[in-house]
Steps between C-alpha positions, in 0.01 A plus 500: 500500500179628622363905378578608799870407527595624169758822548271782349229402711674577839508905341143442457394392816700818681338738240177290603508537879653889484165571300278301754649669787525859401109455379374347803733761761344775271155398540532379856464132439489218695507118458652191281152516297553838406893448429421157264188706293728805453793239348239360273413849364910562482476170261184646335643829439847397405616673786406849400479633852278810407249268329461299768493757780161628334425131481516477859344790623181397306533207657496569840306808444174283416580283737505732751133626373356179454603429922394841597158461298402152640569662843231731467265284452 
């Protein structure tokens, strides 16, 4: 049997995904890229959904800057 088919990871998984997509409809998210780094931090965080929310938006909120400052120049 294989991590992933063992019964208390299926609860996982749903608690996994519900976090990913509530994050990424609150922040206006798009993309598989974006859905697989916000599971990793859901790992990372032990699926504390507040920690990683704040995770995420400093994520995306430098990577915003760093796009909109190479733009400029």
């Amino acid at each position: 049997m294989s991590e992933e088919d063992k019964p208390g990871n299926e609860d996982k998984n749903k608690d996994k995904d519900r976090i990913v997509e509530a994050i990424m409809s609150d922040l206006g998210l798009e993309g598989e890229s974006k859905k697989r780094l916000l599971a990793k931090l859901v790992e990372q965080y032990d699926y504390d959904e507040a920690k990683v929310r704040y995770r995420a938006k400093r994520v995306f909120i430098t990577e915003r800057y760093k796009r909109k400052s190479t733009d400029i120049r």
